[in-house]
C-alpha positions as CSV (number, residue, x, y, z in Angstrom):
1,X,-0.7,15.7,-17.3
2,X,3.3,16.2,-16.8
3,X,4.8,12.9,-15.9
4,X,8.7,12.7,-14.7
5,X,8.7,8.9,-15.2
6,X,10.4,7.0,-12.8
7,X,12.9,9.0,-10.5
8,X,15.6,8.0,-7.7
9,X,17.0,9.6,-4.9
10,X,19.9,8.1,-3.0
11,X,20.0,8.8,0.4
12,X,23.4,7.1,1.1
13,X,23.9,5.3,4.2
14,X,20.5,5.5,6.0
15,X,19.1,4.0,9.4
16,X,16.5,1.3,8.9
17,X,15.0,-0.9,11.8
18,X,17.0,-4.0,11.0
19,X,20.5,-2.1,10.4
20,X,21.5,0.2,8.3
21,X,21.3,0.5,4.0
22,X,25.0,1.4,2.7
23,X,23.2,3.6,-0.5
24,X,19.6,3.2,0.3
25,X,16.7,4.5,-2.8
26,X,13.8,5.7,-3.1
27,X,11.5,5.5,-6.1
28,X,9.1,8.4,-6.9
29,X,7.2,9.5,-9.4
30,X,5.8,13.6,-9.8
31,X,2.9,15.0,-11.6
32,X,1.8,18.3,-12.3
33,X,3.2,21.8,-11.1
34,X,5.3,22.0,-8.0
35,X,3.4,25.3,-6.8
36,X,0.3,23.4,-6.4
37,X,-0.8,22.0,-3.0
38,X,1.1,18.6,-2.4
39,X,-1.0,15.0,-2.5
40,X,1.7,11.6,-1.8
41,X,0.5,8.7,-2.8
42,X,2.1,5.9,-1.8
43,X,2.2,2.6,-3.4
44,X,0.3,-1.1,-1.9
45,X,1.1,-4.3,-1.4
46,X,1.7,-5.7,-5.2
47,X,1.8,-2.3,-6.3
48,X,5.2,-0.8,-8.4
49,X,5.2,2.7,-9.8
50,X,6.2,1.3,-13.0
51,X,3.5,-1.3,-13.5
52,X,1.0,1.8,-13.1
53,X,-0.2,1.0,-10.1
54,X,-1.4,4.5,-9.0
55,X,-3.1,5.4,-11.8
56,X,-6.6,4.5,-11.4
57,X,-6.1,7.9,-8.8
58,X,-3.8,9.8,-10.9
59,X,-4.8,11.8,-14.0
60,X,-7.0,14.6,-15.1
61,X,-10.4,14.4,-13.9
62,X,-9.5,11.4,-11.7
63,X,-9.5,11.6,-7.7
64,X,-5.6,13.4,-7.7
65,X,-5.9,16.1,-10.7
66,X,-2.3,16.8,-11.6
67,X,-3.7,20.3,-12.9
68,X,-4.9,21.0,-9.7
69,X,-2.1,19.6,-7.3
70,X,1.3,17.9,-7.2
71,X,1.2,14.2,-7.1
72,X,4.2,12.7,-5.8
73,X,4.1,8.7,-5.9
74,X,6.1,6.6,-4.0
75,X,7.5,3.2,-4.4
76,X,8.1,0.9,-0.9
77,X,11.0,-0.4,0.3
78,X,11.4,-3.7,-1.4
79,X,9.0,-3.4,-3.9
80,X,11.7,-3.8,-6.6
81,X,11.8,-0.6,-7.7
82,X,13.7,1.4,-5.3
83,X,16.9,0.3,-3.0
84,X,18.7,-2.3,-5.2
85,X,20.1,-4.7,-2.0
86,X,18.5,-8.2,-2.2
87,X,18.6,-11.2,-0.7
88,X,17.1,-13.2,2.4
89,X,19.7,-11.0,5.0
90,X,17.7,-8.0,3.5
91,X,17.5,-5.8,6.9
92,X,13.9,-5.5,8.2
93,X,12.0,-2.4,6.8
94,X,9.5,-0.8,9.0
95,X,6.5,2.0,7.8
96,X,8.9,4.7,9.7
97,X,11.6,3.9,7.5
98,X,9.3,4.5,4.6
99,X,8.0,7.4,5.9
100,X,11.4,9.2,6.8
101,X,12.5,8.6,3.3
102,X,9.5,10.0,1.5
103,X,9.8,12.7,3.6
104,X,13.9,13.5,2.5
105,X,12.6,13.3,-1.0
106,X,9.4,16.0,-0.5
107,X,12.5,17.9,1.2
108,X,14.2,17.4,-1.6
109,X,11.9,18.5,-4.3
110,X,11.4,22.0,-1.9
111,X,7.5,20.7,-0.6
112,X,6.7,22.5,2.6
113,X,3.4,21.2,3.4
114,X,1.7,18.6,2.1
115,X,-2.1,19.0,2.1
116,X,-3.0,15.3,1.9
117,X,-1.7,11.9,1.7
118,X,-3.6,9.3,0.0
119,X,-3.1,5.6,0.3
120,X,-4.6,2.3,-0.4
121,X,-4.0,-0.8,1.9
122,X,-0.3,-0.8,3.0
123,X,-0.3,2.5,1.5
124,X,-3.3,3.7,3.4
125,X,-1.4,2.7,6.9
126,X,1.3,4.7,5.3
127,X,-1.1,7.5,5.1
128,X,-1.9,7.1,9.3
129,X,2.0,7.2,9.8
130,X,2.5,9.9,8.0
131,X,-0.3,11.8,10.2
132,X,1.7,10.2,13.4
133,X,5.3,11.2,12.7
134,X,4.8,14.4,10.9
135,X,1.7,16.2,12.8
136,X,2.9,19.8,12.0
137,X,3.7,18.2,8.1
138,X,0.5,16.7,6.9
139,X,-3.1,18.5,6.8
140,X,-5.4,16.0,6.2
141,X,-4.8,12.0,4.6
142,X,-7.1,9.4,3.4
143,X,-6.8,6.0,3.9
144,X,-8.7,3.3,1.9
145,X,-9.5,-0.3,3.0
146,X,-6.6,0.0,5.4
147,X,-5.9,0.0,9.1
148,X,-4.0,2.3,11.6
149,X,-2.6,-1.0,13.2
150,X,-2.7,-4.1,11.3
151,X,-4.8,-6.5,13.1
152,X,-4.2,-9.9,14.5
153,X,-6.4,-11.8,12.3
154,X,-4.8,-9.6,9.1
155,X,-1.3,-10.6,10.9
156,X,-2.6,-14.6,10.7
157,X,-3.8,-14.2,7.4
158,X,-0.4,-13.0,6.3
159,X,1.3,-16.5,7.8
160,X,-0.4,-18.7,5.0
161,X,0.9,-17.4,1.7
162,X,4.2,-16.4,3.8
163,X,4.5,-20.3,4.9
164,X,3.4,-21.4,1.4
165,X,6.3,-20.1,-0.1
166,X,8.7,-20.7,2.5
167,X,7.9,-24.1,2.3
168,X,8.6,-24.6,-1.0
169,X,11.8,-26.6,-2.2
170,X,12.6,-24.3,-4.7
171,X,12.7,-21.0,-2.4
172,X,16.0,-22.6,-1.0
173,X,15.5,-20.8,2.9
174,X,15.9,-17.3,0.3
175,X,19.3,-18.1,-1.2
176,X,17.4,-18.8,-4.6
177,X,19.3,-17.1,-7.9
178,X,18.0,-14.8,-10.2
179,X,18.5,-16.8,-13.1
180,X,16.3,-20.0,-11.1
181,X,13.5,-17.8,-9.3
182,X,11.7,-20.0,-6.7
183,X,8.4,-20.2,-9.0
184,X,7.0,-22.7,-7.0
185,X,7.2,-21.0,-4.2
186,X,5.5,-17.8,-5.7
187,X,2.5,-19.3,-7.4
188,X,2.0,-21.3,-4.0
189,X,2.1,-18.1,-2.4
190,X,-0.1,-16.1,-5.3
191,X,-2.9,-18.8,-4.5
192,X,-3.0,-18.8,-0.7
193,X,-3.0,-14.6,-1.0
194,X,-6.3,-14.7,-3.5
195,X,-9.2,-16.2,-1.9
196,X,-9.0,-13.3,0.8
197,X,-8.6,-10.3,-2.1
198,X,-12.1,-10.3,-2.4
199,X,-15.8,-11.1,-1.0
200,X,-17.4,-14.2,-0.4
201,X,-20.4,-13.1,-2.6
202,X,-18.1,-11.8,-5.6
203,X,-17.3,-15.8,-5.4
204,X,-20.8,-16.7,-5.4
205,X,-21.7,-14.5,-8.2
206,X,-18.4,-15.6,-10.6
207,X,-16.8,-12.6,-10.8
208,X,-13.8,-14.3,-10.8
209,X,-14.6,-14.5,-14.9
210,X,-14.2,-11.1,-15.8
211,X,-16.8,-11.2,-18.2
212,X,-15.6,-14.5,-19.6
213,X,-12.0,-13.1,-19.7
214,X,-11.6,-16.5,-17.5
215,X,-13.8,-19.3,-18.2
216,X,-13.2,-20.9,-14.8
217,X,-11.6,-19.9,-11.6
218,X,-8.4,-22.4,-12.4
219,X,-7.8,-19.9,-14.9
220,X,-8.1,-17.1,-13.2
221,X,-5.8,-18.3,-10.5
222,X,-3.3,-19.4,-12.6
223,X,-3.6,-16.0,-14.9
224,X,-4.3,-13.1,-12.8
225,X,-2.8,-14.6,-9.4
226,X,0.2,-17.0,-10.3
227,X,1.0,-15.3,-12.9
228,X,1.3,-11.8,-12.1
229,X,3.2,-12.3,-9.1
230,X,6.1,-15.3,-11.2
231,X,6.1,-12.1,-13.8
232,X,6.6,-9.3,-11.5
233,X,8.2,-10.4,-8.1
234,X,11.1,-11.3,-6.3
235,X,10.2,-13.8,-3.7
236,X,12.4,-12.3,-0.9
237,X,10.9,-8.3,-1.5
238,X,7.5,-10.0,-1.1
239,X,8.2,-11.2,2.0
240,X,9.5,-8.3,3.1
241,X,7.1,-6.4,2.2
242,X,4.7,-8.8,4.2
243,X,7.1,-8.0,7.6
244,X,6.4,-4.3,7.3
245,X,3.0,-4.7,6.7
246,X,2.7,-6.8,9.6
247,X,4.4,-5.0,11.9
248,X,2.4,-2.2,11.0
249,X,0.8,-0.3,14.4
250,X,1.3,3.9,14.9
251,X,1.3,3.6,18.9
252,X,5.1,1.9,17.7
253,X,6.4,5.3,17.9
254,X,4.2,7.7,21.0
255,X,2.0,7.9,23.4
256,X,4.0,4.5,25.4
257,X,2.1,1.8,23.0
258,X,-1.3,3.0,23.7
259,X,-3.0,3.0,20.5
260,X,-6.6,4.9,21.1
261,X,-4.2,7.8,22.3
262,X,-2.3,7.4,19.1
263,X,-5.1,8.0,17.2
264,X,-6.7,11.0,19.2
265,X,-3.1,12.5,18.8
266,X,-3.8,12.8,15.1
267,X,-3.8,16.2,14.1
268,X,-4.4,16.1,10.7
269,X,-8.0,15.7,9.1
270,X,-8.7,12.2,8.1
271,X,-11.2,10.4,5.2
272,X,-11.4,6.4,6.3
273,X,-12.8,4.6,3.7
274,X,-13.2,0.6,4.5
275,X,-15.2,-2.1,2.1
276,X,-17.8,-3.8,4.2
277,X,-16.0,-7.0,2.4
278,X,-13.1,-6.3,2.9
279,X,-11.5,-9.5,4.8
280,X,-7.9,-7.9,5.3
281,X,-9.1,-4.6,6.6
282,X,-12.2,-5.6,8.1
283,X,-14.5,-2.5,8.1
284,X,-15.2,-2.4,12.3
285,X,-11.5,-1.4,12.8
286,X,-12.2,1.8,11.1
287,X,-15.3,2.4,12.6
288,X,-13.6,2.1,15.8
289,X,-10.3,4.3,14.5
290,X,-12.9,6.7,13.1
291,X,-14.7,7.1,17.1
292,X,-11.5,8.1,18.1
293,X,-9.7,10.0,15.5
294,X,-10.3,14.1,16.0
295,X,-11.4,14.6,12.6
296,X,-12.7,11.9,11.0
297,X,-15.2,10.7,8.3
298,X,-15.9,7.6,7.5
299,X,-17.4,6.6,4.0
300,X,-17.9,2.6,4.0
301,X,-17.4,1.2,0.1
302,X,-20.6,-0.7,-0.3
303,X,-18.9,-3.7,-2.7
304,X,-18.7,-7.2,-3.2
305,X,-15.2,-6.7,-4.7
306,X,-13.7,-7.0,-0.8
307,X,-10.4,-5.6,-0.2
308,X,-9.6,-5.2,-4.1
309,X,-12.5,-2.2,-4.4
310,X,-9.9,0.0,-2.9
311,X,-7.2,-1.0,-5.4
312,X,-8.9,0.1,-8.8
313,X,-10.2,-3.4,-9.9
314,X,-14.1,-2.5,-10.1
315,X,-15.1,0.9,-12.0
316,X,-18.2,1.4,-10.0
317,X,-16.1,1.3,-6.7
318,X,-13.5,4.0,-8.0
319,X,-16.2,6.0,-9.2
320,X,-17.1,6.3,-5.5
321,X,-14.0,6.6,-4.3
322,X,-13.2,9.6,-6.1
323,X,-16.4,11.2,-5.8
324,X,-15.2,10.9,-2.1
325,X,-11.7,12.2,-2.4
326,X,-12.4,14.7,-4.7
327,X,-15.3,16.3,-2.4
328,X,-12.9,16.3,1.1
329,X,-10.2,17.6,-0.7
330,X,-11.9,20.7,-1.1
């Protein structure tokens, strides 16, 4: 598999929602030959490029074969990897923003059609963007345990962890340094954001053990949760983050807010791919999206893993997920 590593491409001064970025980048990431067919793959929520975050997709063999196509990853705005402006005056970040960038880049690196775009979660609504704003662009995308318009409940949802670090003393309303990160804050935030990762029955049935990788679940949500996010996160990019998520809805942009003709505008062909535990992106909104997308088919991830058997965390729901991929790609 031929890896780049890391790239960046500055796009100078460059339009977002809540201003404008003086020298705004984007992180990418290419496999595999140019002259193949294009796949993007955009990254999640809690997902950077260089924690290898896409590769439970990415590889020979797996879902996006870099020796059948071109994989082009792509970090988020304020994900930590790309656009190096921090800070709690960070200007809001929508999906478009994101989208119009990644676009510059495939530009950029002489792509003139991409056949699919591939995404999980917050990348999966990147995925239903990309079919909105670039009709003639995109052939077909896939989105996995994710949502054309993110939901009120998922909005609600997103107010808990959001308050919990707010609230802490350490977070200092943002204006935190980098030498005195708001921990506090984060692991408060890393707890109220876990419980909803994953279904009620993976609970029941101690999953949360990982074969006795945690003996309890105080372990567990101080190691895998807490942890992960004091290790790997700035506290103002993961609230961020949670804005464009939230604000996440394609009728945004056409069609005078109406979102069922959003969705029947879509020209490209579409695999939605929901867990029926998924309690982010619960699995009805795809059905509905499904009945009114063109082309459409929906293959329901039958998992007690919830919203994280989209994400790579359980091999039997990736094995499925491929399978899935790999058959509408054809």
């Amino acid at each position: 598999m031929t890896d780049t590593g890391i790239q960046y491409y500055h796009h100078g001064r460059f339009k977002v929602l809540g201003g404008v970025l003086p020298d705004a980048v984007t992180a990418y990431q290419t496999y595999g030959n140019p002259s193949n067919p294009c796949i993007v793959f955009p990254t999640c929520y809690g997902a950077k490029l260089g924690l290898g975050s896409q590769s439970y997709l990415v590889g020979e063999n797996k879902a996006l074969d870099p020796t059948k196509y071109f994989v082009v990853t792509f970090a988020l705005f304020c994900n930590g990897e790309p656009t190096p402006y921090n800070g709690p005056y960070f200007p809001a970040i929508s999906y478009e923003d994101n989208i119009h960038a990644q676009y510059a880049v495939l530009r950029h690196l002489g792509v003139e059609r991409v056949l699919c775009v591939v995404g999980f979660s917050m990348g999966g609504q990147q995925a239903y963007h990309w079919a909105t704003l670039f009709p003639d662009f995109v052939d077909k995308f896939v989105a996995i345990c994710s949502s054309a318009r993110t939901s009120p409940h998922n909005i609600c949802f997103l107010e808990g962890p959001k308050a919990a670090l707010k609230a802490a003393r350490d977070f200092q309303n943002g204006h935190y340094t980098p030498e005195s990160p708001p921990q506090a804050g984060i692991r408060a935030f890393a707890r109220a954001y876990s419980a909803w990762a994953y279904g009620q029955t993976w609970f029941r049935r101690h999953l949360y053990q990982m074969d006795g990788l945690y003996p309890t679940l105080e372990a567990f949500l101080r190691e895998a949760w807490e942890g992960r996010f004091v290790t790997n996160w700035d506290a103002n990019d993961m609230l961020a983050l949670l804005e464009t998520w939230q604000r996440g809805d394609i009728s945004i942009f056409r069609d005078r807010g109406d979102f069922g003709d959003s969705l029947r505008a879509i020209k490209a062909k579409a695999l939605i791919m929901p867990c029926k535990t998924d309690l982010y992106f619960c699995p009805e909104d795809s059905v509905n999206e499904v009945s009114q997308l063109r082309d459409a088919e929906l293959a329901v991830i039958d998992s007690v893993w919830g919203h994280a058997a989209g994400g790579g965390a359980n091999p039997t729901d990736v094995a499925f997920i491929t399978k899935q991929i790999k058959k509408f790609l054809v």
